[in-house]
BALO-330808 format. One line per 2 residues: their letters; for each residue y, z, x of N, C-alpha, C. Coordinates in nm, 3 decimals, decimal comma, padded with zeros to 5 digits. Atoms other than C-alpha are relative to their C-alpha. Layout:
N
a = Y:Z:X:Y:Z:X:Y:Z:X ~ ...
***
This chain:
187
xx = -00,061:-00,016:-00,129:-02,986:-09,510:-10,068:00,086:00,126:00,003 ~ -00,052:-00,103:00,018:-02,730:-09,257:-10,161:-00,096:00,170:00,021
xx = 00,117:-00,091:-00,032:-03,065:-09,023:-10,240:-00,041:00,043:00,128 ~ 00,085:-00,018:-00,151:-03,185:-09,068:-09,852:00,121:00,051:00,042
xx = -00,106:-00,036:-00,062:-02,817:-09,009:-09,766:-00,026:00,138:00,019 ~ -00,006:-00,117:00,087:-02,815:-08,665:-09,964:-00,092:00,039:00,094
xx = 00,152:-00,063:-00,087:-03,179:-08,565:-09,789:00,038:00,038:00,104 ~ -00,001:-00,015:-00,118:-03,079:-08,625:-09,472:00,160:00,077:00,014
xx = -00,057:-00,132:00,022:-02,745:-08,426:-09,505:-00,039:00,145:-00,003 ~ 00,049:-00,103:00,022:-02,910:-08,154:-09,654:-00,097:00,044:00,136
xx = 00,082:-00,041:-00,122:-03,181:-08,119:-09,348:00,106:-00,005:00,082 ~ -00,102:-00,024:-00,176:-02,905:-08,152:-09,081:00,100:00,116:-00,023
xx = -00,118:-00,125:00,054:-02,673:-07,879:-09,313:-00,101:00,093:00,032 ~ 00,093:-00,110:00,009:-02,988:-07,651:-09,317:-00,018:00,030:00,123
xx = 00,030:-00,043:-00,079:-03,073:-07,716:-09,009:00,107:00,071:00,121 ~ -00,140:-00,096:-00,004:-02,700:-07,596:-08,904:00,021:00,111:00,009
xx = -00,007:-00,134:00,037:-02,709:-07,272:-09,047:-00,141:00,041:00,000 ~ 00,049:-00,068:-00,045:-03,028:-07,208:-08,968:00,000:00,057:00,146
xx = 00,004:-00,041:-00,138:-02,975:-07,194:-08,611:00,140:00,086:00,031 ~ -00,103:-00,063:00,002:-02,613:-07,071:-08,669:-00,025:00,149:-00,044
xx = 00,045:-00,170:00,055:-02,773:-06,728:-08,884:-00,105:00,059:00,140 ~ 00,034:-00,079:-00,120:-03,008:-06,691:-08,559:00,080:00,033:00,110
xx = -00,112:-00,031:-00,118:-02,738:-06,724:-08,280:00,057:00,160:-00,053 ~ -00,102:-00,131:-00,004:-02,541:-06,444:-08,484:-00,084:00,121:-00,042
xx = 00,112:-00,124:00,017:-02,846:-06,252:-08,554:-00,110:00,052:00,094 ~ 00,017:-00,105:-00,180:-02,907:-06,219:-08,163:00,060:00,047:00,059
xx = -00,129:-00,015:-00,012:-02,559:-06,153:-08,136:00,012:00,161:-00,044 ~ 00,004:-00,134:00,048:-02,605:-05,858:-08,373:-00,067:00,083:00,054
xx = 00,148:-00,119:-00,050:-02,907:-05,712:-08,229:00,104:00,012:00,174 ~ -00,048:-00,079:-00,112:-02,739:-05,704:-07,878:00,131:00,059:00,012
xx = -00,139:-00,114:00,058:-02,400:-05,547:-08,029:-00,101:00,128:00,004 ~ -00,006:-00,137:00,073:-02,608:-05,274:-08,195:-00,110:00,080:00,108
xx = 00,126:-00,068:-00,119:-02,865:-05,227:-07,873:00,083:-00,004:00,113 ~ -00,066:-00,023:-00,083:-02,618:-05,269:-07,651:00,109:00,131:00,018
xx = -00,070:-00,076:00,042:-02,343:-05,045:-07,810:-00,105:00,155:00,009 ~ 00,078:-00,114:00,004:-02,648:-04,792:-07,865:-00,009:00,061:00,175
xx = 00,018:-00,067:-00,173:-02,711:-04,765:-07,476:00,130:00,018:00,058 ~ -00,125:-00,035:-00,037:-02,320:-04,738:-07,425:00,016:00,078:-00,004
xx = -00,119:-00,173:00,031:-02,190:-04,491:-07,623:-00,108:00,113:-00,058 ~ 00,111:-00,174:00,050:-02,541:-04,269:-07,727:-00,080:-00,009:00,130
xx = 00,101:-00,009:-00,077:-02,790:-04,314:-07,413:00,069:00,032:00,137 ~ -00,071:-00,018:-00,161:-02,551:-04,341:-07,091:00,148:-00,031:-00,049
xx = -00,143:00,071:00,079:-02,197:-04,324:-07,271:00,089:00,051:00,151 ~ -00,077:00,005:-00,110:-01,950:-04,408:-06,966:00,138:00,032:-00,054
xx = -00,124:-00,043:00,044:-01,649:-04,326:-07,151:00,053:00,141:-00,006 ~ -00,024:-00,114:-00,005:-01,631:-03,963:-07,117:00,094:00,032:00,117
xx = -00,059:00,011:-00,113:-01,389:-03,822:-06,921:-00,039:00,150:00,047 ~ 00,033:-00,122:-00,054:-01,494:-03,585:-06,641:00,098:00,144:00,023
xx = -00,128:-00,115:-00,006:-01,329:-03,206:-06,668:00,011:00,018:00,147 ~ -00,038:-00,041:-00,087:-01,210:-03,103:-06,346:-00,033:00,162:-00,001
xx = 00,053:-00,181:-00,053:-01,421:-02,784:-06,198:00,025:-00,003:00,144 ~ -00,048:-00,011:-00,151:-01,268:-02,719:-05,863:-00,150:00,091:00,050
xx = 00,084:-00,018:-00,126:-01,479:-02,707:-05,560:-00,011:00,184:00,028 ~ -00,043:-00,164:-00,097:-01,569:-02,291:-05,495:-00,033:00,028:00,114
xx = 00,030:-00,050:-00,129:-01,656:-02,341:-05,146:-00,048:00,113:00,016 ~ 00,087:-00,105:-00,054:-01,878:-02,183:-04,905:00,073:00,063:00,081
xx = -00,009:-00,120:-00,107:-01,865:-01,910:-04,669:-00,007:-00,099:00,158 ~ 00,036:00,060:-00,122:-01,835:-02,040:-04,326:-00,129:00,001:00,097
xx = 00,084:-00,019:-00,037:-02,100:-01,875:-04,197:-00,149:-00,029:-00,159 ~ 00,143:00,010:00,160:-02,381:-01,983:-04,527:-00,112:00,014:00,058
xx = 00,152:-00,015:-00,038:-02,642:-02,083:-04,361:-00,061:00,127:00,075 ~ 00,033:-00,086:-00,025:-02,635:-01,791:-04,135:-00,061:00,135:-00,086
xx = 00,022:-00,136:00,140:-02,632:-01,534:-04,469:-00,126:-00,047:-00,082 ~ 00,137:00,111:00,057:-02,888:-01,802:-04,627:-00,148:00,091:00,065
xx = 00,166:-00,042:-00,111:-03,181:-01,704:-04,306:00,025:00,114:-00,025 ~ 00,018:-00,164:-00,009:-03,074:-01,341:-04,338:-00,039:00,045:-00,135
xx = 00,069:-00,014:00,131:-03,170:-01,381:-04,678:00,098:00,080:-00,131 ~ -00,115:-00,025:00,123:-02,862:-01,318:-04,877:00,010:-00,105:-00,086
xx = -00,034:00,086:00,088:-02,751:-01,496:-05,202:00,102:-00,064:00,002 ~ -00,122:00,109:-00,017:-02,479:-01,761:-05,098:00,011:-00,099:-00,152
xx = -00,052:00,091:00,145:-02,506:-02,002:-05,418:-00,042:00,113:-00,098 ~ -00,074:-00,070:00,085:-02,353:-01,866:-05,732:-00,038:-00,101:-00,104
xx = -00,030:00,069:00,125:-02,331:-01,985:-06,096:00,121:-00,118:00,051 ~ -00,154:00,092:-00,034:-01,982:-02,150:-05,986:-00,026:-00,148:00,055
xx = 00,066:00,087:-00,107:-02,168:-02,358:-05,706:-00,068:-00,117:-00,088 ~ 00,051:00,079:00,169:-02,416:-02,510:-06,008:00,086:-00,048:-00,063
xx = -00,075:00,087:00,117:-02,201:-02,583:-06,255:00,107:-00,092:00,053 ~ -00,120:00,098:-00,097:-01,945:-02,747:-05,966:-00,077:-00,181:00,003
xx = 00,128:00,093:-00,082:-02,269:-02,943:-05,837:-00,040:-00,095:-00,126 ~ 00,008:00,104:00,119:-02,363:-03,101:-06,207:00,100:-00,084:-00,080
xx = -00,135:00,110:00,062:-02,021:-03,192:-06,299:-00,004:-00,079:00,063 ~ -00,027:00,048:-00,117:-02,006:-03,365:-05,993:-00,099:-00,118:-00,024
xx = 00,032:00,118:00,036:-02,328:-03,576:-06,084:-00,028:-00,023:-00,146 ~ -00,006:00,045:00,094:-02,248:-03,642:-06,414:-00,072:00,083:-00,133
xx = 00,044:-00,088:00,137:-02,360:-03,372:-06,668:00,122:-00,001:-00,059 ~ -00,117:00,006:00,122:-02,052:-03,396:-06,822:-00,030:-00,073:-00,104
xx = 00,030:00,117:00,090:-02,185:-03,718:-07,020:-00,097:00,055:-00,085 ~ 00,079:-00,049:00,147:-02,440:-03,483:-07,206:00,040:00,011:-00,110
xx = -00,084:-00,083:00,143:-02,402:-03,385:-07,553:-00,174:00,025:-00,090 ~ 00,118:-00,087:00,071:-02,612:-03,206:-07,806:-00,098:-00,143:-00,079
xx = 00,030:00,126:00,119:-02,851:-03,383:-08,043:00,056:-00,033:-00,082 ~ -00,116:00,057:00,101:-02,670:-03,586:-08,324:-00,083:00,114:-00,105
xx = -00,018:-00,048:00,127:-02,682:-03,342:-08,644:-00,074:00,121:00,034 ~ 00,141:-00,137:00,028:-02,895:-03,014:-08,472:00,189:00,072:00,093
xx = -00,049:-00,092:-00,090:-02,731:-02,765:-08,275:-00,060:00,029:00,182 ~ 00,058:00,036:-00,106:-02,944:-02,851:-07,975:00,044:-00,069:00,166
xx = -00,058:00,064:-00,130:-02,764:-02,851:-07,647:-00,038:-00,061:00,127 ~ 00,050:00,043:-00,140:-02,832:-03,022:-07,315:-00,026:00,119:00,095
xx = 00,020:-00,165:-00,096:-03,005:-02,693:-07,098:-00,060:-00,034:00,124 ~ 00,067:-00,010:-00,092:-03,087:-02,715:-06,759:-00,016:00,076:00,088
xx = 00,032:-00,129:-00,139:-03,277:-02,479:-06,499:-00,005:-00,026:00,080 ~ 00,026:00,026:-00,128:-03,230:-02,427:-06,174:-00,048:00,118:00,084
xx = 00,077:-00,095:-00,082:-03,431:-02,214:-05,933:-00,002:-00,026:00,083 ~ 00,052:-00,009:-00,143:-03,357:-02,121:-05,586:-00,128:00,042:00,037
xx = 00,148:00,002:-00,037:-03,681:-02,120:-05,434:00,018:00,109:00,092 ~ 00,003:-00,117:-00,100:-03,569:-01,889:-05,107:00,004:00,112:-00,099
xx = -00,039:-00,110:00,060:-03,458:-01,635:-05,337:-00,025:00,034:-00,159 ~ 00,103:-00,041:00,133:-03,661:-01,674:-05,647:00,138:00,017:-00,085
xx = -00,145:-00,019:00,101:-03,299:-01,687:-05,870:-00,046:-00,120:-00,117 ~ -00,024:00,050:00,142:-03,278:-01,843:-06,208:00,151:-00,066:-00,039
xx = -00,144:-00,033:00,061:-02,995:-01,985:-06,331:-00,022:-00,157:-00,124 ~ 00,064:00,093:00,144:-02,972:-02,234:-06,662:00,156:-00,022:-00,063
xx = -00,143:00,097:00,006:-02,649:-02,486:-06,705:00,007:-00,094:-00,152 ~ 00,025:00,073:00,132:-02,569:-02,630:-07,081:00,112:-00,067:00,011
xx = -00,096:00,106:00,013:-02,315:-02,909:-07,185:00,092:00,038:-00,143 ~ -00,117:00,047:00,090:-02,058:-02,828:-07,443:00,106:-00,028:-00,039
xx = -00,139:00,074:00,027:-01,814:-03,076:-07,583:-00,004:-00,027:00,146 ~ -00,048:00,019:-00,130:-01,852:-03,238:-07,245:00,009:00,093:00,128
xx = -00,030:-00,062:-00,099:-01,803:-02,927:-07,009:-00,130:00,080:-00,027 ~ 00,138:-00,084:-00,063:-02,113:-02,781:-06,821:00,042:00,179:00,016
xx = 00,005:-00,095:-00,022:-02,132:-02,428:-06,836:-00,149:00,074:00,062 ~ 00,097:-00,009:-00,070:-02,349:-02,239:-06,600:-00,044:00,148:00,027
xx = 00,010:-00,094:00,029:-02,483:-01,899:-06,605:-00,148:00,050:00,077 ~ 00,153:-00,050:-00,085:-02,781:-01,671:-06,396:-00,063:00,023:-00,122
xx = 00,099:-00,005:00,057:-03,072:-01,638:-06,575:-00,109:-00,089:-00,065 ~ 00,075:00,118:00,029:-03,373:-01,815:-06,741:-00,001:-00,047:-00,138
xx = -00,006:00,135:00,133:-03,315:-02,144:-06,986:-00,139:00,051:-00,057 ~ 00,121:00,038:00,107:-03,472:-02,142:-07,356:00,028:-00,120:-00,026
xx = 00,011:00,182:00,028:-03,561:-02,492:-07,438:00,089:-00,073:00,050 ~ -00,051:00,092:-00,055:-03,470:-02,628:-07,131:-00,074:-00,166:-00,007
xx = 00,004:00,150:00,024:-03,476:-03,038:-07,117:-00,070:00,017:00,127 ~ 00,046:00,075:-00,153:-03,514:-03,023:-06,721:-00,009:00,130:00,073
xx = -00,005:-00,105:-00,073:-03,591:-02,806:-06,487:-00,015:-00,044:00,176 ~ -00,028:00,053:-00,129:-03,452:-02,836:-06,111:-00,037:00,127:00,109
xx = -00,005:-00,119:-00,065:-03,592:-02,632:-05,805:00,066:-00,043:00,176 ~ -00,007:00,034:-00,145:-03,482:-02,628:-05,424:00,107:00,105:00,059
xx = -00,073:-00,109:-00,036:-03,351:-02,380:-05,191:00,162:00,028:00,036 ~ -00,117:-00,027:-00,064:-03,018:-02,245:-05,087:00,053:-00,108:00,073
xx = -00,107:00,061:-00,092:-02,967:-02,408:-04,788:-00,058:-00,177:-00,031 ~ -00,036:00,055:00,066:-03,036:-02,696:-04,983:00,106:-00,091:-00,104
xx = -00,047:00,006:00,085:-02,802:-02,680:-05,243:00,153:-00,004:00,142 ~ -00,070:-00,002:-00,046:-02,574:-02,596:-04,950:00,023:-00,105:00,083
xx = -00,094:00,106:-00,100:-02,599:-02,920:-04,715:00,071:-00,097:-00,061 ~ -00,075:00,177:00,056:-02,505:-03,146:-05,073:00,125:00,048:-00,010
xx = -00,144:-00,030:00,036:-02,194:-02,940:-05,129:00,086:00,003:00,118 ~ -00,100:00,027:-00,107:-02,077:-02,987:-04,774:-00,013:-00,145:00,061
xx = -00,045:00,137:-00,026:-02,148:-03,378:-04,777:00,067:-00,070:-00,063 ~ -00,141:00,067:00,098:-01,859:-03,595:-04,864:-00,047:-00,094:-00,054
xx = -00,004:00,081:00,113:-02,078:-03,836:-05,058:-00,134:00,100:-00,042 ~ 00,109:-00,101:00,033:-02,277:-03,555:-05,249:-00,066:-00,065:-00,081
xx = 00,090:00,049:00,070:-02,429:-03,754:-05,506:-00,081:-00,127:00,047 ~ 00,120:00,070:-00,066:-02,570:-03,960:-05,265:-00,073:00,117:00,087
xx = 00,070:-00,133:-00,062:-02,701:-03,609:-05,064:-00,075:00,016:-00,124 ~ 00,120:-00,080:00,083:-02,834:-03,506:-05,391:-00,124:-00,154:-00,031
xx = 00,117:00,096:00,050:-03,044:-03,842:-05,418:-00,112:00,030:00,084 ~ 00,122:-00,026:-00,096:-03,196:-03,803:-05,087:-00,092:00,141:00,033
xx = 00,050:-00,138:00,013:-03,265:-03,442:-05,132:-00,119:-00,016:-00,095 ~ 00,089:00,021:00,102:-03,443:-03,545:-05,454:-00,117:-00,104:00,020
xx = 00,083:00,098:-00,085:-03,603:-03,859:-05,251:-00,111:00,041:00,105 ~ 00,077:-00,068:-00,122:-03,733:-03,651:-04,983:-00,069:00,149:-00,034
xx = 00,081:-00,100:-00,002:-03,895:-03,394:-05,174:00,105:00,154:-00,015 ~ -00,032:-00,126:-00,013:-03,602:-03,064:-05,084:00,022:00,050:-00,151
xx = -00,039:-00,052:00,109:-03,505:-03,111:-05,451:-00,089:-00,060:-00,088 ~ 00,132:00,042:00,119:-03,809:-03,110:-05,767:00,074:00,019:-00,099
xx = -00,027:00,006:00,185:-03,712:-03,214:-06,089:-00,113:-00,012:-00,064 ~ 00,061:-00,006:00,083:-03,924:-03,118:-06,349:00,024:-00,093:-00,162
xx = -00,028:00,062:00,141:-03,898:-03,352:-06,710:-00,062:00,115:-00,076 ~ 00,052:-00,113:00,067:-03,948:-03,058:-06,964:-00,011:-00,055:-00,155
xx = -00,028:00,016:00,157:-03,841:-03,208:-07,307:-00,084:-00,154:00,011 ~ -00,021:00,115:00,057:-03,954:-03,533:-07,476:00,083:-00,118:00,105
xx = -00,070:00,100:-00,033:-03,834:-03,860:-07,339:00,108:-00,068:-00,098 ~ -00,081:-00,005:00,078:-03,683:-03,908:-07,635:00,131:00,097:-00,057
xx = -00,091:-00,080:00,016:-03,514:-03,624:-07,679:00,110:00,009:00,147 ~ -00,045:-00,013:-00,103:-03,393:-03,643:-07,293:00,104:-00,148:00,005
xx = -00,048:00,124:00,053:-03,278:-04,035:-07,382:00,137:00,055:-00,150 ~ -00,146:-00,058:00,073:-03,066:-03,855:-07,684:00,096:00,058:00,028
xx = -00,145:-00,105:-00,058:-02,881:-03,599:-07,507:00,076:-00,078:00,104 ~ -00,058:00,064:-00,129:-02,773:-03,861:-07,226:-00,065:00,014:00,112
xx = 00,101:-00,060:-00,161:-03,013:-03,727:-06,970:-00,008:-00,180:00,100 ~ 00,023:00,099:-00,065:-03,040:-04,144:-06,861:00,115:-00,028:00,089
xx = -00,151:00,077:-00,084:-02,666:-04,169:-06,757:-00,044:00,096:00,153 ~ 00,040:-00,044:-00,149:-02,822:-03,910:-06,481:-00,083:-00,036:00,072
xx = 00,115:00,084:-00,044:-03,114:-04,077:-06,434:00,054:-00,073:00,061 ~ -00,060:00,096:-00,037:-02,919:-04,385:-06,357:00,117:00,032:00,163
xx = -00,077:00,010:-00,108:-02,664:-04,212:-06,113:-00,089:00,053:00,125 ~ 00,038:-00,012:-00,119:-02,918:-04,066:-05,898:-00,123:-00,045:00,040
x = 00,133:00,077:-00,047:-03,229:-04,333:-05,882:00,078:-00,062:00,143
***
């Protein structure tokens, strides 16, 4: 009797800790998959630098049709802080920064925006081993920076066709640098 006692102990102890080592070993897996999409895939903890607004010209659009260059480097790099390129960062252990192009279309311009340590820097000319590549014209770029919820302007711009994003890199590599926390703010 004691013997059957013992048995049946033992199966109800086993069966204890077996279900106790799975609970904390689904526990673990969504710590270390959860934590992974926190703080490496869409890390929300960054804090955004402050790039003041360089406003337009009053007359833009007018200088826009006459076929002058109204957006600037300044304008860009205002416009991505704004939806969340700050949250990039390089690849873990390369030297491989977050690069993105943008090309006015009216005016055939170049210009190519990187992330370091958090702050977007933005510069004319054309990105090497850009991740993304963004095109759409002037007066474009100019109705999201004069709507007061611009990162909802830049969705529908991107919804309706005025603004083409190109995927240039890897999905993986675009998933490393943070590229999803942008994904996420402007689906």
């Amino acid at each position: 009797m004691a013997k059957e006692e013992k048995s049946k102990f033992r199966r109800k102890l086993r069966w204890f800790l077996d279900h106790l080592m799975a609970v904390i070993s689904i526990i673990l897996v969504v710590i270390v998959f959860g934590g992974a999409y926190y703080f490496v895939i869409a890390p929300n903890m960054v804090a955004k630098p402050f790039i003041p607004n360089p406003g337009l010209p009053k007359d833009a659009l007018s200088r826009i049709n006459a076929g002058e260059e109204v957006i600037n480097s300044s304008h860009i790099n205002y416009l991505i802080n704004e939806i969340g390129a700050y949250k990039l960062k390089k690849l873990f252990g390369t030297k491989k920064y977050p690069i993105m192009e943008f090309v006015l279309t009216d005016i055939n311009q170049r210009y190519y925006a990187y992330v370091k340590d958090h702050i977007p820097i933005t510069k004319k000319g054309n990105a090497k081993d850009e991740d993304i590549v963004m095109e759409g014209s002037q007066e474009t770029v100019v109705e999201i920076l004069e709507d007061v919820d611009l990162v909802g302007e830049v969705r529908n711009a991107k919804d309706d066709g005025r603004i083409k994003v190109d995927l240039v890199a890897s999905m993986k590599t675009l998933a490393s640098k943070g590229y999803l926390s942008l994904y996420d703010t402007l689906k």
